[in-house]
N, C-alpha and C positions, 0 to 999 in steps of 0.2 A: 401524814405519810407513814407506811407502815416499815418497819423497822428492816434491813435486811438483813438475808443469815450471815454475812459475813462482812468483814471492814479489814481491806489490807492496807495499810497505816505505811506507808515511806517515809524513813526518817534520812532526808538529805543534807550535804552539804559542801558545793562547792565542786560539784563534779557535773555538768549537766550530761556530759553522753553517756558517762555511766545510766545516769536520774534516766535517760530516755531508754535507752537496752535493757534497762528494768521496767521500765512501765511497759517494753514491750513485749516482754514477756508474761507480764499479767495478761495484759488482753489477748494474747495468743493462745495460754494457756488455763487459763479459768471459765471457767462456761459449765453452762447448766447448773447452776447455784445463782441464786439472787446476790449480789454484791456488789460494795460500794469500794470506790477508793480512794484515800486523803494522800497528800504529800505536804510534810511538814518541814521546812526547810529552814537553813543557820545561815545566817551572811548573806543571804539573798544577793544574786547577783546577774544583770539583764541577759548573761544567756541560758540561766535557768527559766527567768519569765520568758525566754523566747519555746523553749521546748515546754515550759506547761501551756502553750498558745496552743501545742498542738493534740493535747490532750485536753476540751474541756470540759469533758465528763469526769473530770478528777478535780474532788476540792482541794485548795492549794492554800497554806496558810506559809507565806514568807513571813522572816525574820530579818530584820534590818543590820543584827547583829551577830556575832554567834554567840548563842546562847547556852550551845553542851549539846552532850547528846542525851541527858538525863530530861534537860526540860523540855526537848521536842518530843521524845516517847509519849511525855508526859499530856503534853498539848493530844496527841495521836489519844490516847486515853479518852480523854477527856472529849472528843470531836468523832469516834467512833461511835456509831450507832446499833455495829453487827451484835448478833449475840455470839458469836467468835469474833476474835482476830485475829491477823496475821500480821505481827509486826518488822517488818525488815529495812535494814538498809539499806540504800539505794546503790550499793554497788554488787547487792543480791540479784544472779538471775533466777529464775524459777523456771521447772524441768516440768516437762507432760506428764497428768496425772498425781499430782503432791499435792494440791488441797481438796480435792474427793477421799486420799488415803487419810490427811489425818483429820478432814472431818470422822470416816467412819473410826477410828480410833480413840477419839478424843471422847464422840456418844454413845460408845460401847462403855465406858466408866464414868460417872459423875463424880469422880473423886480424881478426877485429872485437872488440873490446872493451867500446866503448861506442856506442848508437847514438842520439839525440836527435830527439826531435819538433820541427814549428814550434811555437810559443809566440803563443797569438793573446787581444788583449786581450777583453773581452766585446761591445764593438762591434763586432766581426769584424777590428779593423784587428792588424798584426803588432807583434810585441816582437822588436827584437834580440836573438837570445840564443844565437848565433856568432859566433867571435871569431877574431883571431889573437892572436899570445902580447902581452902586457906586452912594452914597451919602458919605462924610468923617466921617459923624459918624458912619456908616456901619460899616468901620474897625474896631472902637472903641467899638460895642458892637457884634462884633466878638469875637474879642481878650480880653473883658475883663469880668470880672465881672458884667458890666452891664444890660451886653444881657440876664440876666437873672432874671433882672425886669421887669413889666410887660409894662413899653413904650418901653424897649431892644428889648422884645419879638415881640411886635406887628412891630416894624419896621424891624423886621428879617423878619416874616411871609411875608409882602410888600416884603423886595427883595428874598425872595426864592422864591417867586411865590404862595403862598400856597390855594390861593381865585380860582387858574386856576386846575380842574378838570383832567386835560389833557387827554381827550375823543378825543378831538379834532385838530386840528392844528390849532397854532397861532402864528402872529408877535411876535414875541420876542425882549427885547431889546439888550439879545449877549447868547453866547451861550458856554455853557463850548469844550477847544479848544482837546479835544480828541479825536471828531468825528465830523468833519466837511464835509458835500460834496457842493462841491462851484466851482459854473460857472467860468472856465479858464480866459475869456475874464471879467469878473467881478474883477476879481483875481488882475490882469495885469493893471486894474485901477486902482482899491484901493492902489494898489503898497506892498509890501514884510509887515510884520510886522517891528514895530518898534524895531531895535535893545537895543532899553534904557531897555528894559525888556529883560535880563537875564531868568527870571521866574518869572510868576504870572504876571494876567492882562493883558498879551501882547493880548490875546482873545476877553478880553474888549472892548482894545482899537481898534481892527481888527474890530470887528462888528459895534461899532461904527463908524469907517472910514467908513465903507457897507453904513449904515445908510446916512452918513452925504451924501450920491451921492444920495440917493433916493435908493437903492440896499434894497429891502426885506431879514430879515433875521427872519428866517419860523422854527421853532419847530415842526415833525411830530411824535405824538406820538402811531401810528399807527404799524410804526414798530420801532426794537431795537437791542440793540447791547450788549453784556454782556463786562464790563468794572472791571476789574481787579484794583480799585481805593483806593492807599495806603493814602491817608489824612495824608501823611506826616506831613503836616506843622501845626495839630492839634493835635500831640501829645504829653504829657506834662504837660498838663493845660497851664494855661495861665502862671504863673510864671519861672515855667519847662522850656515852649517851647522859650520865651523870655530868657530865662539863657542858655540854649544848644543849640536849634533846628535850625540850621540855616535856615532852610524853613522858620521858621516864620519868621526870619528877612528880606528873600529876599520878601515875600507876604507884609510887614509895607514898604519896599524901593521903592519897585516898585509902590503900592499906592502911596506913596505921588509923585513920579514922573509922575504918570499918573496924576494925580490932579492940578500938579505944568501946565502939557500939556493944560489940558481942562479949567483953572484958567480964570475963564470969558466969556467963551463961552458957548453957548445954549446947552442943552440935543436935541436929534434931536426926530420926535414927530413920532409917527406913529399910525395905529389905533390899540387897543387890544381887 
């Protein structure tokens, strides 16, 4: 069977009507391009098997348990056939017109790797979800009381990007990992995400890996995707979410293990 040009990869879990208003929008809005779609799911649970009943042109790979969302991307890898993908989360809708733009975008450069939509919440307003790399006290005036000083501040603004307009598309240094569309063959270098990340940062370090081959990794905020984005791991305050919230704690574990990975080696450079 001959390969298709594209594999949009759903990484679910635990939400089926989200999982179904996203598959409804692939098939409403995808067309005229050969493409396949998988849904790789965490915790598998019978009313997600009820709503993949009703889509079964989509290969469905449940999980019994949850597994992360590192190793379903990773399954999505591994079970894609497209020479792109499009890999998102299932509480991604997708807007008319977004993967004819960044197909032509992504085969105007072979040196593109990854390229990213904007991320827009349902009242139309933006999500940040362009970065520049971790620096270790990022975490710190995230998560604490600091960031709310005025050097906290100004070093927030630097990693959220806030000086970039987004009129335009630019190099990024990584990209938040819930709408990703990324050259097959790019993919297959860079090799699967790293399993040390459970959750959080696995994106990080994914685009950075891109980076470290020379692999373009491209912000187009031209077009978007409406993103369903519960900020788990920020609620609470800081005292709260550090006492209960275990997202915080998996976002503090997985920094310092990506830190502990990159401990002496270069940021890799690229132009903005």
């Amino acid at each position: 069977m001959a390969s298709p040009k594209l594999s949009i990869a759903i990484n679910s879990y635990k939400n089926p009507e989200l999982l179904r208003l996203c598959l409804e929008s692939v098939f409403r809005f995808v067309n005229d391009i050969d493409f396949e779609v998988l849904v790789v799911d965490s915790a598998t649970e019978e009313d997600t098997r009820l709503v993949m009943a009703d889509f079964p042109q989509v290969r469905f790979f449940p999980n019994d348990r949850n597994v992360g969302f590192v190793v379903l991307l990773n399954r999505s890898l591994k079970e894609s056939r497209g020479e792109y993908m499009f890999l998102i989360n299932h509480d991604i809708i997708l807007t008319e017109g977004i993967v004819p733009a960044l197909l032509r975008r992504m085969e105007s450069d072979p040196d593109i790797g990854i390229l990213a939509p904007r991320q827009i919440n349902f009242n139309g307003s933006d999500q940040v979800s362009c970065f520049r790399f971790y620096r270790p006290w990022t975490i710190v005036f995230r998560r604490t009381f600091l960031g709310k000083f005025p050097f906290g501040r100004r070093h927030l603004d630097w990693f959220l990007m806030r000086d970039y307009d987004r009129k335009e598309p630019r190099q990024v240094d990584w990209i938040m990992g819930s709408a990703l569309f990324v050259r097959h063959s790019a993919a297959l270098s860079v090799g699967p995400m790293d399993t040390r990340f459970f959750m959080y940062m696995e994106d990080v370090d994914w685009c950075r890996r891109f980076w470290d081959l020379g692999l373009k990794v491209i912000y187009v905020p031209s077009v978007s995707v409406f993103h369903y984005h519960g900020k788990g791991s920020a609620r609470g305050g800081f005292v709260g979410s550090l006492l209960l919230n275990r997202l915080t704690w998996y976002h503090i574990t997985s920094a310092a293990k990506y830190f502990l990975k990159y401990l002496g080696k270069p940021l890799p450079k690229h132009e903005e």
